[in-house]
Residue, then its C-alpha position, 0 to 999 in steps of 0.5 A: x135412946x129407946x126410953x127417950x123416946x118413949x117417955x119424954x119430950x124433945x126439950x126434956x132430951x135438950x135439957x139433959x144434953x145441955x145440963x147431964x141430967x133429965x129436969x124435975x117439973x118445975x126446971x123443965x118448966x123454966x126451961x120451956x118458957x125460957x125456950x119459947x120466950x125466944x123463939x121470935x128473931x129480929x125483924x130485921x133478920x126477917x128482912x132477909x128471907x125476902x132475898x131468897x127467890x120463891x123456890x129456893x132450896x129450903x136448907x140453903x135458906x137455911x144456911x144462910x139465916x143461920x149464917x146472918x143470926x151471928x151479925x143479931x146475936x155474937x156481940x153478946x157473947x163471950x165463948x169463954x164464959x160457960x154462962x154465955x156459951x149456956x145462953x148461946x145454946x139456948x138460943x140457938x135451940x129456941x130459934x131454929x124452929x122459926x127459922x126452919x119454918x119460915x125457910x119452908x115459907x119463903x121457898x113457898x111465897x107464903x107470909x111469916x107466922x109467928x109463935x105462940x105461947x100456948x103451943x108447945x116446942x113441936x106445936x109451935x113448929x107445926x103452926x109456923x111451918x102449917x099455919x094458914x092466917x086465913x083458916x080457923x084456928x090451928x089444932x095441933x094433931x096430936x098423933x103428929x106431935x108425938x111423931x115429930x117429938x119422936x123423930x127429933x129426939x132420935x135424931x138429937x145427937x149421933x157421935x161423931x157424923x160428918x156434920x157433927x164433925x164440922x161443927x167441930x172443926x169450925x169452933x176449934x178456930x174459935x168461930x162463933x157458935x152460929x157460924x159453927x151450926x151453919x157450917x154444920x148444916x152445910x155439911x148435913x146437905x150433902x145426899x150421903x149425909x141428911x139425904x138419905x131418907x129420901x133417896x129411899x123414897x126414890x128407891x121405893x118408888x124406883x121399884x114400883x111394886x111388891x112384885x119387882x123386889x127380887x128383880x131389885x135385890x138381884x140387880x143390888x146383889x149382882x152390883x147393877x151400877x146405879x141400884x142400892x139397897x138405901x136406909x139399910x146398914x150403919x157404919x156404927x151398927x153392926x146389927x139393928x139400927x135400935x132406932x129403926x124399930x122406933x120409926x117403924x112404929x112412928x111410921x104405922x101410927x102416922x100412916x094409919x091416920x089416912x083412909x087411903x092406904x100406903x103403897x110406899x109402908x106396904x112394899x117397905x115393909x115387904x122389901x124389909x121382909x124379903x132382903x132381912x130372909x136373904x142370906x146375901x143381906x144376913x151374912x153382910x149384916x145389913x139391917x134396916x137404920x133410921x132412915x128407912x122409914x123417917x121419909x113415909x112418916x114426914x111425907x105422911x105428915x105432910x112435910x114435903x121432900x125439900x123439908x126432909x134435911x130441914x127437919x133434920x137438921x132441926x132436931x141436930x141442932x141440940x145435938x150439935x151445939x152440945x159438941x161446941x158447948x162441950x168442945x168449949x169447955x176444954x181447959x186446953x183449946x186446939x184447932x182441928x188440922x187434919x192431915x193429909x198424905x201428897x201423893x201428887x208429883x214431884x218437885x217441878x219448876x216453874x215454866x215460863x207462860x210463853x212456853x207452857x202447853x195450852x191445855x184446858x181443864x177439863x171441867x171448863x165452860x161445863x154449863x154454858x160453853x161460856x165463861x163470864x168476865x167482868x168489865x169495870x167500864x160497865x160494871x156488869x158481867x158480859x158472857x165472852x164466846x169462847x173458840x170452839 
């Protein structure tokens, strides 16, 4: 991963997903072009963004556009033809930026801007998503560019996550791959899951300054509810998350641009210093992982907190579409169906309705201490007052 990262771009790492191998010049070539050849959707599709209220979650945007590409892009193609699940891959790679971006526009009320051949796979996101058709021409900074290249690749695949997982299943029921990738991105929603870079700028800033981290570590070490130690530990490494130091690097490149010094790197850096010298956090081998300092680097970029998961899911994307195309592949095909073990009660009967006990769930009427019911005479919802 390490190389990756360092010596090649973010298409170059989709190709080798997709095809086993790193391409020579001119494959890379053919590849780039048929990847930005793509990038636009259909109009009509563009249509739907208007849907979503202005403020809007960028990832239920998300989710939902990526839903809808399905009713544009399935009927042409067959799942059981490695050409056409090659061809569906491609798509999904060259569309989801445009997608991403313009999730990151409608949820600001700000008009679509569309690709261009002269950029690059990461430049082309930047000015879909940066763009001002009332600026001069977009530059692309390079030291951003490299950084995003960067945190894309290190999130293209990481085995069998939860959202990994998802994608998965899904296909296992022969899902079309679009629906497949919603699903996934779905599933990266989840705070436990693509949220985490953020929860620790929540965590840094919770904090305050330098001067308050052993108060803090003493409150994570003695089990304070509500006070953990995010972006450190990994349930698969065990030592150093080997792309941390790769962010780390990303992290002061970035920051280093700006005039006007980080207070979130320097008390990360020290928080850092203070937690990997405490035999409490030694002996429990808790390292700094990726997310430690992806959050500092997208907020320096510029990208706002609602965009976090967003760019994370656009880098997944190969990652995830690689699993479905692999899973496809398979001779032998089988739906997913976990088990699970009941340990609910016994076998009961059914009790007659005029004999049942009232007994309320206990969640009901949480919102609005109403509950609506719909009425065919007005064809609208009505909010009934429900007995105190």
């Amino acid at each position: 991963m390490q190389e990756l990262a360092s010596n090649c771009s973010f298409l170059e790492v989709c190709y080798l997903l997709l095809n086993g191998e790193l391409p020579g010049v001119e494959a890379l070539e053919r590849f780039e072009d048929q990847v930005i050849q793509n990038m636009c959707i259909h109009e009509k599709l563009l249509t739907f963004y208007k849907s979503f209220q202005q403020g809007a979650h960028p990832m239920a945007i998300l989710v939902g556009v990526i839903g809808a590409l399905s009713a544009f892009l399935h009927h042409e193609i067959d799942v059981n033809d490695p050409k056409a699940r090659q061809a569906a891959a491609i798509l999904m790679v060259a569309k989801i930026p445009f997608i991403a971006a313009m999730a990151y526009r409608t949820a600001m009320g700000l008009p679509p801007v569309y690709p261009r051949k002269k950029y690059t796979y990461v430049e082309n996101f930047l000015y879909m998503m940066f763009s001002d058709p009332m600026s001069e021409e977009f530059e692309p900074d390079p030291v951003i560019v490299n950084a995003l290249e960067k945190i894309m690749i290190l999130h293209a695949d990481h085995e069998q996550n939860a959202s990994t997982s998802t994608v998965r299943i899904a296909g296992s029921s022969m899902a079309n791959p679009f629906a497949c990738i919603a699903a996934g991105v779905a599933s990266l929603w989840g705070p436990m899951h693509g949220g985490a870079n953020e929860a620790v700028l929540e965590m840094l800033e919770g904090i305050g300054s330098v001067d308050k981290i052993p108060e803090f570590l003493d409150k994570v070490k003695n089990h304070v509810d509500g006070v953990r130690l995010m972006g450190f530990g990994h349930r698969v490494y065990k030592t150093r998350d080997p792309r941390n130091q790769i962010m780390s690097q990303i992290c002061h490149q970035v920051v280093g641009m700006s005039a006007k010094p980080s207070g979130l790197l320097e008390l990360a850096l020290e928080l850092e210093r203070v937690a990997l010298a405490d035999e409490y956090f030694i002996k429990r081998k808790l390292y700094p992982n990726v997310d430690y300092y992806s959050g500092i680097v997208l907020t320096a970029i510029g990208v706002p907190r609602s965009m976090f998961t967003v760019i994370f899911a656009l880098g997944r994307t190969i990652g995830w579409v690689t699993h479905w195309k692999e899973m496809m592949s398979e001779p032998v095909k089988k739906i997913s169906r976990p088990r699970q073990l009941y340990i609910g009660a016994n076998q009961r009967s059914v009790v007659p309705i005029g004999e049942r006990p009232d007994v309320a769930p206990e969640e009901e009427d949480q919102l609005t201490g109403q509950r609506e019911v719909w009425s065919p005479k007005k064809s609208r919802r009505h909010a009934r007052p429900q007995p105190s």
